[in-house]
mmCIF file as Biopython writes it, N, C-alpha, C and O atoms, coordinates in Angstrom:
data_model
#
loop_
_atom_site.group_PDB
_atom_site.id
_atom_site.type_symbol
_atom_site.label_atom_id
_atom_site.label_alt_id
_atom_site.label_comp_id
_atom_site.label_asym_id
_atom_site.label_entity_id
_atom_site.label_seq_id
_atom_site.pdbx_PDB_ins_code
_atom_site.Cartn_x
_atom_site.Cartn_y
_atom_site.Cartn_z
_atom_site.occupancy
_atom_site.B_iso_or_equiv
_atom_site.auth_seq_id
_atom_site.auth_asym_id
_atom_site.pdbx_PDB_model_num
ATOM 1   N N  . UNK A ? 1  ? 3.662   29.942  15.068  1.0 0.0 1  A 1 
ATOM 2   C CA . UNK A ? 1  ? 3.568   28.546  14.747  1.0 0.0 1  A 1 
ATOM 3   C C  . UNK A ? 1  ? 4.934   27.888  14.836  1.0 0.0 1  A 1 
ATOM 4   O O  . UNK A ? 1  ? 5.439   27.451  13.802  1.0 0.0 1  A 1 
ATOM 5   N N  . UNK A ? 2  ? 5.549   27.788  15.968  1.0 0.0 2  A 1 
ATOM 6   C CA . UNK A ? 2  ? 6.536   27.120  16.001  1.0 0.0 2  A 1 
ATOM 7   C C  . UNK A ? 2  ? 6.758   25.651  16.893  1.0 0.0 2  A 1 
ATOM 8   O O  . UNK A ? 2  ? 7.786   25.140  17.337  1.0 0.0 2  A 1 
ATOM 9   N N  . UNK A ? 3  ? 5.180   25.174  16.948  1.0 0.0 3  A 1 
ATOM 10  C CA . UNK A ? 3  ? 5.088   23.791  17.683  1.0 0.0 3  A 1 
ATOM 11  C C  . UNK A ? 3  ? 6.131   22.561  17.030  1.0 0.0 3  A 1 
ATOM 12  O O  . UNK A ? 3  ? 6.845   22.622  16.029  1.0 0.0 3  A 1 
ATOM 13  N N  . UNK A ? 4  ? 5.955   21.593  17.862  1.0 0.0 4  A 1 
ATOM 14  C CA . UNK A ? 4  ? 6.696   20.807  17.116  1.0 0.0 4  A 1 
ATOM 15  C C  . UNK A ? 4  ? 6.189   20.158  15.789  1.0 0.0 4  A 1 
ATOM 16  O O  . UNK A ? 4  ? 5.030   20.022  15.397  1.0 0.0 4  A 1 
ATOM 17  N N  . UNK A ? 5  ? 7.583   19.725  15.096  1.0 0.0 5  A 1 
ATOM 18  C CA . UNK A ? 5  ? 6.790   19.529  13.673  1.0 0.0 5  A 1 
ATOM 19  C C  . UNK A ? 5  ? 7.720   18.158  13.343  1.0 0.0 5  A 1 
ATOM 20  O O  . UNK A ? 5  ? 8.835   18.041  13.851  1.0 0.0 5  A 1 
ATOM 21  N N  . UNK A ? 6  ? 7.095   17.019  12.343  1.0 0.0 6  A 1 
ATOM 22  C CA . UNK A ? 6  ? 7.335   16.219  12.001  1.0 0.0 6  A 1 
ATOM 23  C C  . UNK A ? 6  ? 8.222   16.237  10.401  1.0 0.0 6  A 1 
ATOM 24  O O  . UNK A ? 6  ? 8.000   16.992  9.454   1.0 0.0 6  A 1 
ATOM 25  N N  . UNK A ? 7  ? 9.190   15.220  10.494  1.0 0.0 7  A 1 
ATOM 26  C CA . UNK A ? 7  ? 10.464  15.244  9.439   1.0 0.0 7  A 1 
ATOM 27  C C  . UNK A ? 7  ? 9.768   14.654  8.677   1.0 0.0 7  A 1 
ATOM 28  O O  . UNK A ? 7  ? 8.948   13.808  9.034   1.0 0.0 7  A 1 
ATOM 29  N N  . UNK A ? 8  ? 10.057  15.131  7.055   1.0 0.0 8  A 1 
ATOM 30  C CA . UNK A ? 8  ? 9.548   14.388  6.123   1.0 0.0 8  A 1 
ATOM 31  C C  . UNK A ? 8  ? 9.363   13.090  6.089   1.0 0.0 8  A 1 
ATOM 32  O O  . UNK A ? 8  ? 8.407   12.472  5.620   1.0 0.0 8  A 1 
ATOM 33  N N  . UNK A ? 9  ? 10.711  12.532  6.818   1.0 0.0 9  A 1 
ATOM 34  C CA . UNK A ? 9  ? 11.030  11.377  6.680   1.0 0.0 9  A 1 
ATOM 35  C C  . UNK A ? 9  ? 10.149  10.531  7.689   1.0 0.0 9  A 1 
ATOM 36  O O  . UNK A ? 9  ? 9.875   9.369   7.388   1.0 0.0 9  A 1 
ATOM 37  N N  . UNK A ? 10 ? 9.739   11.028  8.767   1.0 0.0 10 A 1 
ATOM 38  C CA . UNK A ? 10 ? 9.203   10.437  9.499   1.0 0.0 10 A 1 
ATOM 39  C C  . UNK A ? 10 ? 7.859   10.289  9.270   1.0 0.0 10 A 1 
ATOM 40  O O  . UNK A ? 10 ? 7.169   9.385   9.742   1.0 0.0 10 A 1 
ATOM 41  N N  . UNK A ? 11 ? 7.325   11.535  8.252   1.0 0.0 11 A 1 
ATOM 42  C CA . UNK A ? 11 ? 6.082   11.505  7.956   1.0 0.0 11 A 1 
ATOM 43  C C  . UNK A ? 11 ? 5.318   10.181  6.945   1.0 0.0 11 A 1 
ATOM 44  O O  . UNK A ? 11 ? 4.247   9.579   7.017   1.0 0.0 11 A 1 
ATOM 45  N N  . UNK A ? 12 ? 6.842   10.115  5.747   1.0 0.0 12 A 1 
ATOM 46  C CA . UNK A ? 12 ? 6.494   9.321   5.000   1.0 0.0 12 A 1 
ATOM 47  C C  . UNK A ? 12 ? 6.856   7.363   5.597   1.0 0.0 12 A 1 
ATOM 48  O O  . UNK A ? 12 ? 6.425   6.342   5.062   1.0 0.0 12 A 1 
ATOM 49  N N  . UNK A ? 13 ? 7.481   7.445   6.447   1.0 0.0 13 A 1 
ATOM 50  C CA . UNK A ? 13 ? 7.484   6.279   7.233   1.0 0.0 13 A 1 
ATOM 51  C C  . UNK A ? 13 ? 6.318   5.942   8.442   1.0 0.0 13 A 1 
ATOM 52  O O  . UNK A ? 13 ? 6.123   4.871   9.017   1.0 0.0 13 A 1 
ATOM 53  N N  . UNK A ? 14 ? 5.687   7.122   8.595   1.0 0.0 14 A 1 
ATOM 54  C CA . UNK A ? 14 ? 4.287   6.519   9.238   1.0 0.0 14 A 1 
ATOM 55  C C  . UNK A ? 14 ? 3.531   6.016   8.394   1.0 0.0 14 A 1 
ATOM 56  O O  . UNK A ? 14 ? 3.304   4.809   8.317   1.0 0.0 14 A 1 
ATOM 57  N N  . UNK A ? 15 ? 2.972   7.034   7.540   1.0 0.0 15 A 1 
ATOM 58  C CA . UNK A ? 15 ? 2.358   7.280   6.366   1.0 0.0 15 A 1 
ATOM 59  C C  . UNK A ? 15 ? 2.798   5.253   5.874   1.0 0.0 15 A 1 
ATOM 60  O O  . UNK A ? 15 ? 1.873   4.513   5.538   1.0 0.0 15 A 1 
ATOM 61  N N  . UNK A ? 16 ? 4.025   4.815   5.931   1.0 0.0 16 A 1 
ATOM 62  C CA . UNK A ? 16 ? 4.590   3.645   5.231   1.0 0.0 16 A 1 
ATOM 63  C C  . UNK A ? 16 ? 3.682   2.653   5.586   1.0 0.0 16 A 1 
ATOM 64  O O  . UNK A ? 16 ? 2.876   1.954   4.972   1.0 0.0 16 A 1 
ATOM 65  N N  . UNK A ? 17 ? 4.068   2.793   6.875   1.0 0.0 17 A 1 
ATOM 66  C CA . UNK A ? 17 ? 3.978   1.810   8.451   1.0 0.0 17 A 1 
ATOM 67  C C  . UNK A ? 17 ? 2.102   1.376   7.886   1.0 0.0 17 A 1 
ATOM 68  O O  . UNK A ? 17 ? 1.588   0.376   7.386   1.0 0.0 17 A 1 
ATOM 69  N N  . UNK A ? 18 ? 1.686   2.473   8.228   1.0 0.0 18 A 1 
ATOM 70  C CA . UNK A ? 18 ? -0.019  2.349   7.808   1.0 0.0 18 A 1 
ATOM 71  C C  . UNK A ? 18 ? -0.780  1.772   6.763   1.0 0.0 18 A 1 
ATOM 72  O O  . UNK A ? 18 ? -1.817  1.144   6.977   1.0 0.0 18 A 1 
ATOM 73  N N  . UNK A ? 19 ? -0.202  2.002   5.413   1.0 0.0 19 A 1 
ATOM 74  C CA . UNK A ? 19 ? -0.321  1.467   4.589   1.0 0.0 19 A 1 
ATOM 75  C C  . UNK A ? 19 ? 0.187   -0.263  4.366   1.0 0.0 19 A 1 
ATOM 76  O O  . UNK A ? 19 ? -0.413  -0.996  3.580   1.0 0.0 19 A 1 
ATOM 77  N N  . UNK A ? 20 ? 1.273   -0.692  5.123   1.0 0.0 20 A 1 
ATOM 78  C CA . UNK A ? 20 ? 1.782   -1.906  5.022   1.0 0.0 20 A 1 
ATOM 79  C C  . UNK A ? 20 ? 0.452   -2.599  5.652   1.0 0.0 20 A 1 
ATOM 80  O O  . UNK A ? 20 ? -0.205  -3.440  5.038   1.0 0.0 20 A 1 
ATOM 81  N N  . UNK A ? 21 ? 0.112   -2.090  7.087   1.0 0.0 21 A 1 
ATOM 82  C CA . UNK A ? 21 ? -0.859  -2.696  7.605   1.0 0.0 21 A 1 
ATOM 83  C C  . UNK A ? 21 ? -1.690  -3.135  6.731   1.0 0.0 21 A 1 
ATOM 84  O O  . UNK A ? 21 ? -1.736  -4.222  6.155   1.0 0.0 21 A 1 
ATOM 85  N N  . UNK A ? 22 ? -2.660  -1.787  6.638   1.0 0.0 22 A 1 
ATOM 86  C CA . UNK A ? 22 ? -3.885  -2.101  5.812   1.0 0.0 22 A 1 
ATOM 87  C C  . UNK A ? 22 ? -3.391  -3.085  4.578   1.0 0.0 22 A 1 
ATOM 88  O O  . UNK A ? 22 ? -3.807  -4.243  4.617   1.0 0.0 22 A 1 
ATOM 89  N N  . UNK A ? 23 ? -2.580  -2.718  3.551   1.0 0.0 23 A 1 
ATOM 90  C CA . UNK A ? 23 ? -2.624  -4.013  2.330   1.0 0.0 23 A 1 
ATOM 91  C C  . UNK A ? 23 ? -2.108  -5.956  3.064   1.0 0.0 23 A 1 
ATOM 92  O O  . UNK A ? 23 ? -2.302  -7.048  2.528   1.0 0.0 23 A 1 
ATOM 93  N N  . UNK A ? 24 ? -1.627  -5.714  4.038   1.0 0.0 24 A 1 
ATOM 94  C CA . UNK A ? 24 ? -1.512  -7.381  5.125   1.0 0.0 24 A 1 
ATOM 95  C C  . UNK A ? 24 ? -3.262  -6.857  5.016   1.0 0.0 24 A 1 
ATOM 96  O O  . UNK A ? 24 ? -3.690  -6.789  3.864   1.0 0.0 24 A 1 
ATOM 97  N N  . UNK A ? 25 ? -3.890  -6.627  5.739   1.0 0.0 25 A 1 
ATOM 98  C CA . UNK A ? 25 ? -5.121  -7.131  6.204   1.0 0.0 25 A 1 
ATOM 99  C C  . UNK A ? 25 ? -6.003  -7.612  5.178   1.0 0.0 25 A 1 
ATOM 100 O O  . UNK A ? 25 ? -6.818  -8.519  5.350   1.0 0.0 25 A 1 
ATOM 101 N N  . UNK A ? 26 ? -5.768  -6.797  3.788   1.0 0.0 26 A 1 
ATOM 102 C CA . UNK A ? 26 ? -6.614  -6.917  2.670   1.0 0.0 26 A 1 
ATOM 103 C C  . UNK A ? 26 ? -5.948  -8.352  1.944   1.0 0.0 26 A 1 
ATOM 104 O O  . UNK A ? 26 ? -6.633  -9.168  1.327   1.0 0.0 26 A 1 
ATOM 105 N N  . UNK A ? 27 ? -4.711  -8.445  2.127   1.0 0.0 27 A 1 
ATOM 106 C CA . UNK A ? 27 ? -3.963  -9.760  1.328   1.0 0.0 27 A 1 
ATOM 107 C C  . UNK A ? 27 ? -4.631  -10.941 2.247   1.0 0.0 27 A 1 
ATOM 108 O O  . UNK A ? 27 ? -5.315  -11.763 1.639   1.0 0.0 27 A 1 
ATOM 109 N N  . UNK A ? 28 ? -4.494  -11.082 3.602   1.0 0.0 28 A 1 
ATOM 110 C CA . UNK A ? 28 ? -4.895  -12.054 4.088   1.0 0.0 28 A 1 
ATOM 111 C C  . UNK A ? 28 ? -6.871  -12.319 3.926   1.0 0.0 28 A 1 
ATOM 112 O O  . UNK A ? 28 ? -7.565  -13.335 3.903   1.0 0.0 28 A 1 
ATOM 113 N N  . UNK A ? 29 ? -7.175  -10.887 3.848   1.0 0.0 29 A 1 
ATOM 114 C CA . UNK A ? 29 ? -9.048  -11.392 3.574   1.0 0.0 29 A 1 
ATOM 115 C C  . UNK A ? 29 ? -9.254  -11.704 2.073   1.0 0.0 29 A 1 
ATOM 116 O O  . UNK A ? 29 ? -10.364 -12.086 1.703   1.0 0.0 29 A 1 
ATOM 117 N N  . UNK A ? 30 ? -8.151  -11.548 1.114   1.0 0.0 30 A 1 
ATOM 118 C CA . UNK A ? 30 ? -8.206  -11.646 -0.222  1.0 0.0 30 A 1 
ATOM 119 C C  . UNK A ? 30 ? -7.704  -13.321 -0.307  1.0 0.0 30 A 1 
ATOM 120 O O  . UNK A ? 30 ? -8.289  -14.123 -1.035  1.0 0.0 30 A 1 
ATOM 121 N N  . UNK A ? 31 ? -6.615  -13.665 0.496   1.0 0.0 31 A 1 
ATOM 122 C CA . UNK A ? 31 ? -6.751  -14.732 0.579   1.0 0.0 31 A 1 
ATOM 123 C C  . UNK A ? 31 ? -7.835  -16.618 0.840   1.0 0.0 31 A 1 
ATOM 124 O O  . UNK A ? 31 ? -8.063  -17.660 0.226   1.0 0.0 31 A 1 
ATOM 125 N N  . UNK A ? 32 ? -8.240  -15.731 2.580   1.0 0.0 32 A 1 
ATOM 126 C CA . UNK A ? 32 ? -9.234  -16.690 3.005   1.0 0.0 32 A 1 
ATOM 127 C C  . UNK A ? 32 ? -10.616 -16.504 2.061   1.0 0.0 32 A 1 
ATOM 128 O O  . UNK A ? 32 ? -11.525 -17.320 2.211   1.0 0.0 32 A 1 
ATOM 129 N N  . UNK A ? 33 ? -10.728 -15.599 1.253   1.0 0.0 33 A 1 
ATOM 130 C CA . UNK A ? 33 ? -11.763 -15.337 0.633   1.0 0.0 33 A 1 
ATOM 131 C C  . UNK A ? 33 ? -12.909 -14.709 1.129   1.0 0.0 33 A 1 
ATOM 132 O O  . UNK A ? 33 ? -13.967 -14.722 0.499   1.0 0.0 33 A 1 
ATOM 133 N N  . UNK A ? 34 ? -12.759 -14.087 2.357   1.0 0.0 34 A 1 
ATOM 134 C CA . UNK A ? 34 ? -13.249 -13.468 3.078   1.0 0.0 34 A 1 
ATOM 135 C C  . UNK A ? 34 ? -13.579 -11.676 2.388   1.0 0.0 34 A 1 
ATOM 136 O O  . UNK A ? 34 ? -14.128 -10.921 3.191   1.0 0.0 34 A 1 
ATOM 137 N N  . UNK A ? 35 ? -13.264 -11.130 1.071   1.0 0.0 35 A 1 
ATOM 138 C CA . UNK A ? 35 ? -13.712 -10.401 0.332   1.0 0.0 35 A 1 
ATOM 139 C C  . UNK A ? 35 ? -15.073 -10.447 0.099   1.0 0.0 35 A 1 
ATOM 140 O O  . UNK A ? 35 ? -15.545 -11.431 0.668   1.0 0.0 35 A 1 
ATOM 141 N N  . UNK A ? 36 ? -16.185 -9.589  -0.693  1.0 0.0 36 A 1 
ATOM 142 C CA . UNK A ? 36 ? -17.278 -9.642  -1.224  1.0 0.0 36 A 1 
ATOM 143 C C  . UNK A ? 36 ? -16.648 -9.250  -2.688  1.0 0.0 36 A 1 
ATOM 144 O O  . UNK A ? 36 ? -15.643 -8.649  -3.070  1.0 0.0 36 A 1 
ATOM 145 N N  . UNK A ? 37 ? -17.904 -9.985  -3.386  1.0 0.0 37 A 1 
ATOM 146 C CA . UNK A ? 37 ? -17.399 -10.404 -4.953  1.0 0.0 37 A 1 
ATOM 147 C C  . UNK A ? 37 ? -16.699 -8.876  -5.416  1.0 0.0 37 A 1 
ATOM 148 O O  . UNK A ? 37 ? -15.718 -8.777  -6.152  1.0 0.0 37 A 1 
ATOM 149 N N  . UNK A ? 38 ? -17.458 -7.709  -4.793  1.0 0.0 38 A 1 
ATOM 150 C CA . UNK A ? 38 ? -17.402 -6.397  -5.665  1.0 0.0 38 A 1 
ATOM 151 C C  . UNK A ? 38 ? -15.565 -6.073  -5.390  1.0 0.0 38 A 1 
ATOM 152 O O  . UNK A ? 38 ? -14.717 -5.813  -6.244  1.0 0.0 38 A 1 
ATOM 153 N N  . UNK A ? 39 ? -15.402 -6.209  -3.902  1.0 0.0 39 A 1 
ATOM 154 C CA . UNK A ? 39 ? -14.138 -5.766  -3.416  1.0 0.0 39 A 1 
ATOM 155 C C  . UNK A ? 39 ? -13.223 -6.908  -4.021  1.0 0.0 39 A 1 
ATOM 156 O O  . UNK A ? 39 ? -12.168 -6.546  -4.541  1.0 0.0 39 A 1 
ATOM 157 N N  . UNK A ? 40 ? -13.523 -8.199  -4.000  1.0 0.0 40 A 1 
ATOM 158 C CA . UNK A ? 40 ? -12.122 -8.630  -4.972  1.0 0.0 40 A 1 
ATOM 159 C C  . UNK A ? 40 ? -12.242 -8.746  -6.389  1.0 0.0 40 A 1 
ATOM 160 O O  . UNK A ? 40 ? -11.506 -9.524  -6.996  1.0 0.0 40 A 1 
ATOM 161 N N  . UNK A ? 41 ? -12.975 -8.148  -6.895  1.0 0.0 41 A 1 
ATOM 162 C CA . UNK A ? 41 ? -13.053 -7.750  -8.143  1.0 0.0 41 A 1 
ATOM 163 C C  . UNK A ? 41 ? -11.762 -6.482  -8.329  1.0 0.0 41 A 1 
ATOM 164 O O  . UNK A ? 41 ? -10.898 -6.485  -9.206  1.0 0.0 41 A 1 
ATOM 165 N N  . UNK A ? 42 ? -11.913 -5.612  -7.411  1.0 0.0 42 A 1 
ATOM 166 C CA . UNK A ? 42 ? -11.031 -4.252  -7.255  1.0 0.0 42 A 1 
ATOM 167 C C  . UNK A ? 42 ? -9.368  -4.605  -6.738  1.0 0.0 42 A 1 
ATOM 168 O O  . UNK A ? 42 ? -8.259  -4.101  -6.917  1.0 0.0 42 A 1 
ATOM 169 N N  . UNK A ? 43 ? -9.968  -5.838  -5.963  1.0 0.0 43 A 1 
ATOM 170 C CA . UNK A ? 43 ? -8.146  -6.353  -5.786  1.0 0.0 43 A 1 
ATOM 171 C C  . UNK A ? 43 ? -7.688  -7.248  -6.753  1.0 0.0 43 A 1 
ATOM 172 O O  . UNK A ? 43 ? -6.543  -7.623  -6.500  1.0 0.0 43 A 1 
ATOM 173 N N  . UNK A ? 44 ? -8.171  -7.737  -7.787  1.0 0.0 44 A 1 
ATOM 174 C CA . UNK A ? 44 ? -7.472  -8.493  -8.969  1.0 0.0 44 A 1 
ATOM 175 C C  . UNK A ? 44 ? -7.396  -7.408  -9.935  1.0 0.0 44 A 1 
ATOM 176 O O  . UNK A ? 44 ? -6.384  -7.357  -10.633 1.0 0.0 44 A 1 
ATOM 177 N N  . UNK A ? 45 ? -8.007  -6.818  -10.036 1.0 0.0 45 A 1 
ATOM 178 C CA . UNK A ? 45 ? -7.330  -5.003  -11.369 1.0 0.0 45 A 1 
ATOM 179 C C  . UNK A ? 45 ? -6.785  -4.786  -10.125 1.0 0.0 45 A 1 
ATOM 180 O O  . UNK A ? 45 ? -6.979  -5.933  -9.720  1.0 0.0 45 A 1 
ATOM 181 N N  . UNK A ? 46 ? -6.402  -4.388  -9.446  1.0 0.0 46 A 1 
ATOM 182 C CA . UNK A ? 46 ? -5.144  -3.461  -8.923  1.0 0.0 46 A 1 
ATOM 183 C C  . UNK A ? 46 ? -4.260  -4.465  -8.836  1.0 0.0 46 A 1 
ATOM 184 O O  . UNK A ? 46 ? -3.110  -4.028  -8.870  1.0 0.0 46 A 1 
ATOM 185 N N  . UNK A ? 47 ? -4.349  -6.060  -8.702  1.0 0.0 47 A 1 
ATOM 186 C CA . UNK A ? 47 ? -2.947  -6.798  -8.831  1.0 0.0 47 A 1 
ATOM 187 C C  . UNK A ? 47 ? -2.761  -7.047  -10.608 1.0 0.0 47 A 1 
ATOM 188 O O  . UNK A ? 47 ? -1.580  -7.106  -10.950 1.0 0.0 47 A 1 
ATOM 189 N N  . UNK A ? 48 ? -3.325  -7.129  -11.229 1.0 0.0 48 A 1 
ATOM 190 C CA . UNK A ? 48 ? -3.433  -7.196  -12.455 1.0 0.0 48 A 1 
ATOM 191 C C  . UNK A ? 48 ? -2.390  -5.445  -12.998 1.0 0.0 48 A 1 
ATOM 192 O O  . UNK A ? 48 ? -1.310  -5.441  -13.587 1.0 0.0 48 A 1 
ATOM 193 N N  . UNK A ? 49 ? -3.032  -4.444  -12.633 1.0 0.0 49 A 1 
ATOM 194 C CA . UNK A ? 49 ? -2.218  -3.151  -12.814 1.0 0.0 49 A 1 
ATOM 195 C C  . UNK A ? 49 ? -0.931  -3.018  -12.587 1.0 0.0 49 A 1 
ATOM 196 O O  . UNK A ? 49 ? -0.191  -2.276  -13.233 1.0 0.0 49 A 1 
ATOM 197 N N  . UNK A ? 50 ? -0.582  -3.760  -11.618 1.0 0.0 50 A 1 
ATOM 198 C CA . UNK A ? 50 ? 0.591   -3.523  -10.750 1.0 0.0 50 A 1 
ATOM 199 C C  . UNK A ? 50 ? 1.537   -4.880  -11.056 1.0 0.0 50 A 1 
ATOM 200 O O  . UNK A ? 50 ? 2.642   -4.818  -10.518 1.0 0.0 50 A 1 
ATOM 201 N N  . UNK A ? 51 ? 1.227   -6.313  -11.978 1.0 0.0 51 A 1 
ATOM 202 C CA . UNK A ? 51 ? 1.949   -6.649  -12.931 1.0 0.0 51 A 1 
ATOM 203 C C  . UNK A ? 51 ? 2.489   -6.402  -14.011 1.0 0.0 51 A 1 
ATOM 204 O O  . UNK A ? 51 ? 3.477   -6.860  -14.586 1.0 0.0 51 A 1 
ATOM 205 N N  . UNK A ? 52 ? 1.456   -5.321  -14.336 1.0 0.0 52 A 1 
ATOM 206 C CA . UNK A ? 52 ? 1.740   -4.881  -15.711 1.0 0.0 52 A 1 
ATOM 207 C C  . UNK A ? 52 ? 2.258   -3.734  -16.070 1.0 0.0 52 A 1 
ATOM 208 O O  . UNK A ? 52 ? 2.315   -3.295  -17.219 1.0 0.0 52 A 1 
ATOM 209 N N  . UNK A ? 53 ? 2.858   -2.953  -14.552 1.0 0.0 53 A 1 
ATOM 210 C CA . UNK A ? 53 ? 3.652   -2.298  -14.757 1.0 0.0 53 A 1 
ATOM 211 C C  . UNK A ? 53 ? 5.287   -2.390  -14.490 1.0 0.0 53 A 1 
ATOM 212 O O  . UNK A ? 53 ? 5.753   -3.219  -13.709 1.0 0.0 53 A 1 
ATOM 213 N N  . UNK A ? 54 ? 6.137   -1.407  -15.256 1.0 0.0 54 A 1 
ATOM 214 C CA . UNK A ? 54 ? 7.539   -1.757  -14.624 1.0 0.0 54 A 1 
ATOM 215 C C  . UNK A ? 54 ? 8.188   -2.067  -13.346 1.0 0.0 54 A 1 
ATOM 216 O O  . UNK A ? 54 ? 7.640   -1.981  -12.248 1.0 0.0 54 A 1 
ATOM 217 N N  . UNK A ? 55 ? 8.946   -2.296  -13.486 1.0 0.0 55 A 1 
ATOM 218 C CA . UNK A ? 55 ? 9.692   -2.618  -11.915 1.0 0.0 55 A 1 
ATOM 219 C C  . UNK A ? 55 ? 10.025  -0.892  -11.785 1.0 0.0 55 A 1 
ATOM 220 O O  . UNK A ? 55 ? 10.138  -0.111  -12.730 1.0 0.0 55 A 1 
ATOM 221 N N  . UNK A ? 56 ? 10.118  -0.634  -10.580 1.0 0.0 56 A 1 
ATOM 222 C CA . UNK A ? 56 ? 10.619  1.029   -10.407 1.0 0.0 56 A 1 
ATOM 223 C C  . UNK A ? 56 ? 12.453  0.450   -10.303 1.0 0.0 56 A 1 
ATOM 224 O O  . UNK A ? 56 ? 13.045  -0.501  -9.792  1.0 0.0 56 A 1 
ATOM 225 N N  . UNK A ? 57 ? 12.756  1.448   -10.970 1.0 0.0 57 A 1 
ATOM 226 C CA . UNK A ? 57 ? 14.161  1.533   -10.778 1.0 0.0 57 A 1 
ATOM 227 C C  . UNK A ? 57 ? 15.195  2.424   -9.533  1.0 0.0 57 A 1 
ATOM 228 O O  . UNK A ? 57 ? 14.922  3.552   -9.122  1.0 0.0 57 A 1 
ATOM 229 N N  . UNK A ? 58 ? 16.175  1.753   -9.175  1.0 0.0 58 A 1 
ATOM 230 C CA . UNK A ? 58 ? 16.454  2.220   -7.943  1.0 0.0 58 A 1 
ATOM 231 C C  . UNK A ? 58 ? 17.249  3.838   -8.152  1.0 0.0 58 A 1 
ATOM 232 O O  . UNK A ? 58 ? 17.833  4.217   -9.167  1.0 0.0 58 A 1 
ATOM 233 N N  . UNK A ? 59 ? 17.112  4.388   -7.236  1.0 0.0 59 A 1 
ATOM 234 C CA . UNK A ? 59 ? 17.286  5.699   -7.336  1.0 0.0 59 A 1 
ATOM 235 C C  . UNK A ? 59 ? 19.092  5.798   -7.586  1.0 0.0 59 A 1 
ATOM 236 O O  . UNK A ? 59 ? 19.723  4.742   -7.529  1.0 0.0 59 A 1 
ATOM 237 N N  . UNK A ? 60 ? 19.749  6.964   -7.827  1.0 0.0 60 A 1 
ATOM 238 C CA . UNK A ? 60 ? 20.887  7.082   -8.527  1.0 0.0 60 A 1 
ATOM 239 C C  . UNK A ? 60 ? 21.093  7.516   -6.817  1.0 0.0 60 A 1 
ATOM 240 O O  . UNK A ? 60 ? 20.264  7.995   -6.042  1.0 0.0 60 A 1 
ATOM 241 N N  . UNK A ? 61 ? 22.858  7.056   -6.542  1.0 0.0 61 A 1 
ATOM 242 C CA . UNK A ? 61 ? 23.010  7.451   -5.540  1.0 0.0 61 A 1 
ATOM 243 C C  . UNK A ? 61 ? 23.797  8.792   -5.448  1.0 0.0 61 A 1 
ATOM 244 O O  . UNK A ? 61 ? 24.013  9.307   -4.351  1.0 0.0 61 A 1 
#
């Protein structure tokens, strides 16, 4: 097993990349209102969660 293999770093910057997408697509259908009642029900508790938690603090260099 010595194929090529992907850097952490690169893994977690796809991994990034993908996720940015998808939450743009969900912000803009959360916007136009283009949600169903059930799904923005699930995006106001997860923006609701994610006010009410701390700011992350930046890592020690």
């Amino acid at each position: 097993m010595t194929g090529p293999t992907v850097s952490r770093e690169q893994a977690f910057a796809a991994a990034r990349r993908v996720l940015d997408i998808a939450l743009a697509e969900i912000s803009a259908d959360y916007t136009a209102g283009r949600l169903s009642p059930e799904r923005e029900l699930i995006v106001r508790r997860l923006l609701r969660q994610q006010r009410e938690q701390p700011a992350p603090q930046p890592l020690a260099a």
